[in-house]
N, C-alpha and C positions, 0 to 999 in steps of 0.2 A: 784518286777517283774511287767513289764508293760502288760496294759492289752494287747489280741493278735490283736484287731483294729490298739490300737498303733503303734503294732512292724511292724505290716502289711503297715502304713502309710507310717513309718518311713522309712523303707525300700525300698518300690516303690522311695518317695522322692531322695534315697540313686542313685538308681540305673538310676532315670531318670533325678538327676539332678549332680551326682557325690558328693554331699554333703556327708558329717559324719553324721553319728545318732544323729537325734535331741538329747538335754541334755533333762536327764528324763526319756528318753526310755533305758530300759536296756532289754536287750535279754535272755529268759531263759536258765537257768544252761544248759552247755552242745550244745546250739545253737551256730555255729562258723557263726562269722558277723561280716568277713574280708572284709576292704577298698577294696584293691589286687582282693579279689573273686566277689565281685560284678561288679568292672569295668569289669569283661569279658561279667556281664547279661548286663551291663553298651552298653557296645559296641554292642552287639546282638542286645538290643533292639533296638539302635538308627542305625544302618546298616537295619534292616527289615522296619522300618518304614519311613525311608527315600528310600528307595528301593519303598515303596508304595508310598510316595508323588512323585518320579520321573516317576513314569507307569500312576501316574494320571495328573500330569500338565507337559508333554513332550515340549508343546510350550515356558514354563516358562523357563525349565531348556535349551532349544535353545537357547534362548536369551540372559541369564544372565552369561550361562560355566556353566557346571560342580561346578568349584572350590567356587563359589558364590551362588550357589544354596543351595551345601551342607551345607556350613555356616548357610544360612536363614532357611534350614530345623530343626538342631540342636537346635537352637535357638526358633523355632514351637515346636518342641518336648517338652525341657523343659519347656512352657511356656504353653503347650494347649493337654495333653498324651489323648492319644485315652477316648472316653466314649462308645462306642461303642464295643461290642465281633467280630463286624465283621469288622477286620483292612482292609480287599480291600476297604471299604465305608472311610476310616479314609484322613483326608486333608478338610474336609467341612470350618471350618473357615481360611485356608491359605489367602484366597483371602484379607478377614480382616486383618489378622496379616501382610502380603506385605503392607496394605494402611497408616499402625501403625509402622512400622520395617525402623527405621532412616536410613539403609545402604540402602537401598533398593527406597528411594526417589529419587535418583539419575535417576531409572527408573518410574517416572510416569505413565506410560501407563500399568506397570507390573500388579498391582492388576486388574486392566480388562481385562486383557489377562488372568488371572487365573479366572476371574469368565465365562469368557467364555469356561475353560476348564471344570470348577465344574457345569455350564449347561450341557455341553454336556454331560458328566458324569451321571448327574441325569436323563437324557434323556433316554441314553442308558439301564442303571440302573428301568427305571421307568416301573410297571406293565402294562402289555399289557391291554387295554381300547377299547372296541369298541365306534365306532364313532356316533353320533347321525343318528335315521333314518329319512330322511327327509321327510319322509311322517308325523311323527310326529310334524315336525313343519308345514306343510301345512293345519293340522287340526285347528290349534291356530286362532282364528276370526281376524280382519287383524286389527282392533281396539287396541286388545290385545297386537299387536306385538313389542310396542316400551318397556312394561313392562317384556320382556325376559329377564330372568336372565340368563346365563350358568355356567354352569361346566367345570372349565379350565384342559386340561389335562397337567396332570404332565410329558407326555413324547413330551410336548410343553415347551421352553423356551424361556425366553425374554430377550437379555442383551442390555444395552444403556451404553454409554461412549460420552462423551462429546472430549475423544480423540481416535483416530485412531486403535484402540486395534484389530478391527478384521482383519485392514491390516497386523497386525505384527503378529498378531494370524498366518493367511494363509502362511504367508512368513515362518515360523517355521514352518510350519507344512507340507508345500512341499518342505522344502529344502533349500529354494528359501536365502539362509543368506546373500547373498551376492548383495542383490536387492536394490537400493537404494530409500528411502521414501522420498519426501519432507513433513515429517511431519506437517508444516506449513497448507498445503493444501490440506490433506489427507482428511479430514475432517471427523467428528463425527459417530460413532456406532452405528448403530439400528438393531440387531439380531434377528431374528425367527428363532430359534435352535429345531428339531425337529426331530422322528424318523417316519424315512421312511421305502420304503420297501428294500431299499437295504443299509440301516446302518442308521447312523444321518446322516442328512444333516441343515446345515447353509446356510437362505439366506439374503441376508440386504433389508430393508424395509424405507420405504419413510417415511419421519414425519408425515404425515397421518396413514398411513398405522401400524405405531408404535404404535400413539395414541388410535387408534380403539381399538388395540387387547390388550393394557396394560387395558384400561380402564372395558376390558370384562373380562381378568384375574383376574382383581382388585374387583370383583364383579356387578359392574356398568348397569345397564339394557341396555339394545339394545338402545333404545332412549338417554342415558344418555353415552353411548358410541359412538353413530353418533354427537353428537353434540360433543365431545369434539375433533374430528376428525376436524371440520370446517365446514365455506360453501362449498359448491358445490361439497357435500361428494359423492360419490356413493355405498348407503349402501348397492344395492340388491349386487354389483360383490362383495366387498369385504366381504361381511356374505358368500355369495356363495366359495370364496377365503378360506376362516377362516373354513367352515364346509369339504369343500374339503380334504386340509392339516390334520384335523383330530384334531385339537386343539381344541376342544369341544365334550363332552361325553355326555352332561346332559343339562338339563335346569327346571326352574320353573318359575312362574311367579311372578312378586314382587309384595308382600303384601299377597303371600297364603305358604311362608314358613315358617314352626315351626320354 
């Protein structure tokens, strides 16, 4: 008799990927581990979970049909089953498995459309944060101010694409399928995906404006984030911009953090 880890293994494997019981594993006397009865957990589980990849990337499955999404779902499932007990959070690595998923290259821009859905997501998703009080950075000596670290809020997000992803994003997302893109000259992705007060809102940000706030994300101090911004930055509107939006909760200063 195999131990109950095993049989437990073997069987998730059975039901999430249609396989036969590993050789080895035998089921205890009296345990009925019929092919026939599992494909109906078989089918449940991969109808709910694909039910929850279509509630969370709606722009993905616009784009691609129905009939091509389901496929690339099935194929996530067997390849990546939840780790999580809480399956509404379940889809975090699709974005990957699209940039990996041979059928699925035909749409290039697809894995950025999906990480643009699993920002938003995480956004919506992300605990409420209050925002820094700016009286507390006014007390900061002005010497001090380029060694500012922040605290990036997670109901802030950042996406870049090198291709037009938040155009096709939008165009799915209001409807819009029948819009024509010149691809071509759509040009490049820079996200500020954030929640507001009246839901998420998405807006595109300049390549300055991109770099500033990745670089502040990324941990990088005030000074070490105006510079990677360029010359002729203007760091008071854009800190002023950044503290506004609410993408900053915290801060210290570098070289006095444990």
């Amino acid at each position: 008799m195999s131990a109950l880890p095993d049989l437990q293994a073997a069987l998730a494997a059975q039901i999430r990927l249609g396989i036969a019981t590993p050789e080895g594993v035998v089921p205890p006397a009296g345990l009925l581990v019929v092919p026939q009865r599992l494909l109906i957990h078989q089918r449940h589980v991969r109808t709910s979970l694909t039910a929850v990849l279509r509630s969370r990337f709606p722009a993905v499955v616009k784009l691609v049909g129905d009939g091509f999404f389901a496929f690339a779902a099935a194929q996530f499932i067997a390849a990546s089953p939840p780790a999580d007990p809480r399956v509404a959070r379940y889809g975090d690595a699709l974005p990957d498995f699209l940039a990996r998923f041979g059928p699925a290259h035909a749409y290039p821009w697809l894995p950025d459309v999906a990480r643009i859905e699993n920002a938003a997501f995480a956004v919506a998703d992300a605990p409420l944060q209050d925002p820094i009080d700016p009286a507390r950075l006014a007390a900061i000596p002005t010497e001090q101010a380029a060694d500012l670290v922040f605290l990036w809020n997670p109901a802030a997000q950042l996406v870049s694409s090198n291709l037009p992803a938040a155009v096709l994003w939008r165009v799915a997302r209001e409807g819009r399928l029948d819009t024509q893109i010149d691809m071509a000259n759509a040009g490049p992705t820079r996200l500020l995906i954030r929640r507001a007060a009246d839901g998420v809102e998405a807006r595109d940000l300049s390549p300055v404006e991109f770099a500033f706030r990745a670089a502040l994300a990324g941990g990088s101090s005030l000074g070490v984030a105006a510079e990677s911004a360029g010359d002729g930055f203007d760091l008071a509107a854009n800190l002023a911009t950044v503290l506004a939006e609410g993408c900053v909760t915290d801060f210290t200063l570098e070289g006095t953090r444990s």
